[in-house]
N, C-alpha and C positions, 0 to 999 in steps of 0.2 A: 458586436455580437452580444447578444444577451438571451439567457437560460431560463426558462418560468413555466409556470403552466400557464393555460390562458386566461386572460381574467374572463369572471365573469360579473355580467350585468344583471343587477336583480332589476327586470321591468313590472309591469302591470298589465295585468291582460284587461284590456278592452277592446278586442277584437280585430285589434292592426298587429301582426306578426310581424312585421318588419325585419326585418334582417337586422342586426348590431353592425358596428365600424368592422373594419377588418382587423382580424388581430382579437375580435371579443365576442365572447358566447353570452346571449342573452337567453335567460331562465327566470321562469316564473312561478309559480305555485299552481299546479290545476284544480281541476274543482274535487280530487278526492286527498289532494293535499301533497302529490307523487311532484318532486321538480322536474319542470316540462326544460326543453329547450326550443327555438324558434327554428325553424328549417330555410331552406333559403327557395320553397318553394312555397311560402306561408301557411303547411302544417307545420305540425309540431309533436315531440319527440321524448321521452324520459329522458332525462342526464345521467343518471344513478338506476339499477335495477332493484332499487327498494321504493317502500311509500307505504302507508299508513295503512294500508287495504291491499297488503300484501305485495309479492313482487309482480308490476306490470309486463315483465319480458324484461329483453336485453335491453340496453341503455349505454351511451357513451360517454366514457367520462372524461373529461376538461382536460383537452390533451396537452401533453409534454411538448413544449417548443422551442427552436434554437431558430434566431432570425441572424441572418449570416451564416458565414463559411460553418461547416460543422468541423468540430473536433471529437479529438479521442476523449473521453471522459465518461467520471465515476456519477453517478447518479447522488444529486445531494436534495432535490427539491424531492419533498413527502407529500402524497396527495394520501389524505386517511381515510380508511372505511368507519366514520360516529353512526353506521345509519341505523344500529343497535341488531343487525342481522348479517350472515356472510356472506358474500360474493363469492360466483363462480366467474373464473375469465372465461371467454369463451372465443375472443380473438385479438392479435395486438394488430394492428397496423403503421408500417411507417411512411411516411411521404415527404420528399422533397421539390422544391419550387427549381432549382437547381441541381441537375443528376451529378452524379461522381461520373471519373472518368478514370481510368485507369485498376482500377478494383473496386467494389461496390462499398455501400453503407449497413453495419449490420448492430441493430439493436439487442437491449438487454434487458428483459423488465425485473425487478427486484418484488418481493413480498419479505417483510423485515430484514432486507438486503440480504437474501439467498435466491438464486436465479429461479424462476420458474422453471425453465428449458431444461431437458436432460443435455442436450446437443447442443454446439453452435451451430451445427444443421439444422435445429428446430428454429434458431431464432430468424424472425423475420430480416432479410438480407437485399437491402435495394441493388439489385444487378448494377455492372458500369453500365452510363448512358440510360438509365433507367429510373424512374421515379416512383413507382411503389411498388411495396411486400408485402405478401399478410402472413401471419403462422396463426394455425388452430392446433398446433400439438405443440402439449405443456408436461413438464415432468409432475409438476401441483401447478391447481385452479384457483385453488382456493384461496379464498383471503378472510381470514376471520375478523368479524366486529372488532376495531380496535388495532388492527394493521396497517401498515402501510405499503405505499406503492413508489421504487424508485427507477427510474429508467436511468442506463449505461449504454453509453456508444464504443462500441468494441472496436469497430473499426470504422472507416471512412477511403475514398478515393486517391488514390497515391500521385495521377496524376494532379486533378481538381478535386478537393474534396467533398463536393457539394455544399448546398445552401438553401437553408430555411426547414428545417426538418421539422417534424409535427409528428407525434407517436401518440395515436388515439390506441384505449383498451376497451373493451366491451366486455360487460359484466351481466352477471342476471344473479337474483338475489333467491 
C-alpha cells in the first residue's frame, strides 16, 4: 500500500491529448499560461484555479491517493498553494475502486493541519458498500498563498476496509 499524491506528467501540447498511464495526471501549460490537465475525453481542464490572466473557474487539484486496503491515518503528504493568490475550496470528493463493508470511509482535509469541516457530518463519508462522497459545506474554504493541504482518514470499513482511495479537492482562486 502506498500514500502520495498523484504524480504528474508535464507533456507538450501538440494537439494529442492523450490520456497519461493510470495512476498519472498529465498537465501542460496552455496558451495564457493557466496549467491545463488532459481529460479522458481529449478536452482539457485547469489543474489549479489560478493562472497568470487571473482565476479560469474551478480546477482540481492532484488528488490524494492510497492504492491498497485503506487505513486510519494522519495526513502527512503537503500539497502547497505557491500560485501567489488564494484558494477557495469549493468541494472535496472521495472515491474508492474497492467499497467498505461494514461501516463507511470518511475523509479529513487539513489547511495547515486544522480541519476544514465544522462536523464529521460535514465531511465527505463513502457509505458501506458504496464508492463515492462529496461534501460542499466547510467550516473555512479558504487556503491562503503559502498553505498547505493535508488529507486524514478518520475512519474506514470494519468489516473490509476498502481500497484504492483517491480524494480529489476543487478549488477556484
Amino acid at each position: 500500500m502506498s500514500r502520495h499524491l498523484a504524480p504528474l506528467i508535464l507533456a507538450h501540447l501538440d494537439g494529442d491529448l492523450a490520456p497519461p498511464p493510470e495512476g498519472h495526471i498529465a498537465v501542460y501549460p496552455g496558451p495564457d499560461g493557466v496549467l491545463l490537465s488532459a481529460r479522458s475525453d481529449g478536452t482539457s481542464a485547469p489543474v489549479s484555479g489560478a493562472g497568470p490572466q487571473g482565476p479560469p473557474g474551478p480546477g482540481v487539484l492532484p488528488p490524494y491517493v492510497i492504492d491498497g486496503p485503506v487505513t486510519v491515518s494522519t495526513g502527512t503528504y503537503r500539497l502547497y498553494n505557491d500560485t501567489g493568490r488564494p484558494w477557495t475550496i469549493t468541494a472535496v470528493r472521495a472515491t474508492v475502486v474497492a467499497p467498505p463493508t461494514g461501516s463507511g470511509i470518511s475523509v479529513d482535509v487539513n489547511v495547515d493541519g486544522a480541519s476544514i469541516f465544522a462536523a464529521e457530518a460535514d465531511q465527505p463519508t463513502i457509505p458501506d458498500g458504496g464508492t463515492t462522497a462529496k461534501s460542499t459545506t466547510f467550516a473555512t474554504a479558504a487556503v491562503p498563498d503559502g498553505a498547505h493541504l493535508t488529507v486524514d482518514v478518520d475512519t474506514i470499513g470494519t468489516t473490509t476496509p476498502g481500497a484504492k482511495l483517491s480524494v480529489q479537492v476543487t478549488v477556484t482562486a
